[in-house]
C-alpha positions as CSV (number, residue, x, y, z in Angstrom):
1,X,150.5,-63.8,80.2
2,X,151.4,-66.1,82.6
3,X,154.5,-68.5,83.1
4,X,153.9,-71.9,81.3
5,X,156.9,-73.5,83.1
6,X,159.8,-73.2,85.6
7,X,163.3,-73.4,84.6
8,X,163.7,-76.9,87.1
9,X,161.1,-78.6,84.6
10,X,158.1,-78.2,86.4
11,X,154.7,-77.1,84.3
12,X,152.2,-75.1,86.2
13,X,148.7,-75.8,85.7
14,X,146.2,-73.6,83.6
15,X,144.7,-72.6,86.7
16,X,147.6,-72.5,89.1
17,X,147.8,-69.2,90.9
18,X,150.3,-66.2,90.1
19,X,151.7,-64.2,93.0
20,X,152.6,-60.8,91.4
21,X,152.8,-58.8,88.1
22,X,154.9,-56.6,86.0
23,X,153.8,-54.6,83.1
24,X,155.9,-54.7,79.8
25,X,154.7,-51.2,77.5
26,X,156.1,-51.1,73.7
27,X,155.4,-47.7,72.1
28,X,155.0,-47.9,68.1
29,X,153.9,-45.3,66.1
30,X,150.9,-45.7,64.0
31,X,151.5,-46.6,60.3
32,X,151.2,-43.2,57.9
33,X,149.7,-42.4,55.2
34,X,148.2,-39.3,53.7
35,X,144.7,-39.0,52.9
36,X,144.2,-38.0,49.4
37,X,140.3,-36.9,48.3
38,X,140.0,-37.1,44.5
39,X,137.8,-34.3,42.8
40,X,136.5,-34.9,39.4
41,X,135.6,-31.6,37.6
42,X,133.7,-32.3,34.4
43,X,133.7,-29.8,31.5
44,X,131.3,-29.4,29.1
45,X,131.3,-27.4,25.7
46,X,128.0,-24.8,25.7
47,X,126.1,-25.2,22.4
48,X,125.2,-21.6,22.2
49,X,128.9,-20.1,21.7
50,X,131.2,-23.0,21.4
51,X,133.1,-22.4,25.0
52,X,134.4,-25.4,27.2
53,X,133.3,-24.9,30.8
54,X,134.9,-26.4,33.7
55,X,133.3,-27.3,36.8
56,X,134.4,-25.5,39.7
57,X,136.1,-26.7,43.1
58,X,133.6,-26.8,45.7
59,X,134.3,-24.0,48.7
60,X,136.6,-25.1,50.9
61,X,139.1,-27.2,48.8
62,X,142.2,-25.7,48.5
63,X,143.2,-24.8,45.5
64,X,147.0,-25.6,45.8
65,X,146.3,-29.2,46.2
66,X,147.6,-29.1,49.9
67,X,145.1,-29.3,53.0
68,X,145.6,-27.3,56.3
69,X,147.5,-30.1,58.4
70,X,150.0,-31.1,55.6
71,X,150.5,-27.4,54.7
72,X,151.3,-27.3,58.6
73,X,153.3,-29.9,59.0
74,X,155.6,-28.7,56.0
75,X,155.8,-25.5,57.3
76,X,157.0,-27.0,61.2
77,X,159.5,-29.4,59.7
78,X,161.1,-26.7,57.8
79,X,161.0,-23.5,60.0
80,X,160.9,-24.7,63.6
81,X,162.4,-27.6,63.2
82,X,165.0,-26.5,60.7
83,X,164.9,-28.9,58.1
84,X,166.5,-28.3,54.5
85,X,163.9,-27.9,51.7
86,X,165.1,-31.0,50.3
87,X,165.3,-32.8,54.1
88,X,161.4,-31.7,54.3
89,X,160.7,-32.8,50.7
90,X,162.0,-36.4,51.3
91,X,160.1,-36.6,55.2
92,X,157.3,-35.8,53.3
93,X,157.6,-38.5,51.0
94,X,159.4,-41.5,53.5
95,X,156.8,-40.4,56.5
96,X,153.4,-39.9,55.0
97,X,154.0,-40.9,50.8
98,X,153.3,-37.7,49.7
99,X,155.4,-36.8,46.7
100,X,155.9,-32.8,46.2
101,X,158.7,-30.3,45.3
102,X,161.4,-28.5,46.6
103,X,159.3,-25.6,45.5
104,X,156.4,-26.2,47.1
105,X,158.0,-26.3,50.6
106,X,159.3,-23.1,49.6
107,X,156.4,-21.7,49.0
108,X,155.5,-23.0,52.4
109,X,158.3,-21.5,53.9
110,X,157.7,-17.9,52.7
111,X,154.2,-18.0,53.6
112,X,154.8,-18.3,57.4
């Protein structure tokens, strides 16, 4: 950006030259928001013996509901950096939306 006009009144030209620059940096932090991957597991009844069967999760999906980065990121926020369950509960959900119980960082917690 250059200076439209001096303090004494006088307007400099589009193309007048600038002598020097300084650089202004403004760190923000990127919005948040966890990514949530919906599975859809069908079930169907079998017409031989009557039974409803469920589809099953494909490999790799965990089956807690939690993926590796969250599960991480819960377990930092409460053991390194010594947050309460119920501190980590409510970072989890002001920070990235993600809504979860004090039991589940608990879980967390005894895991590590």
């Amino acid at each position: 950006m250059r200076p439209k006009r001096c303090s004494c009144g006088h307007e400099f030209g589009e193309h007048d030259e600038c002598e020097d620059a300084w650089i202004r940096y403004v760190y923000e932090l990127p919005q948040l928001q966890a990514l949530i991957t919906a599975w859809r597991l069908w079930s169907r009844r079998c017409p031989t013996c009557g039974r409803r069967v469920r589809a099953e999760l494909p490999p790799g999906v965990p089956r807690d509901g939690y993926g590796p980065r969250l599960k991480a990121t819960v377990t930092g926020l409460s053991s390194k950096y010594r947050g309460s369950r119920r501190d980590v509960v409510e970072a989890m959900r002001d920070i990235f939306g993600v809504a979860m119980s004090v039991g589940t960082v608990q879980t967390r917690w005894r895991s590590c």
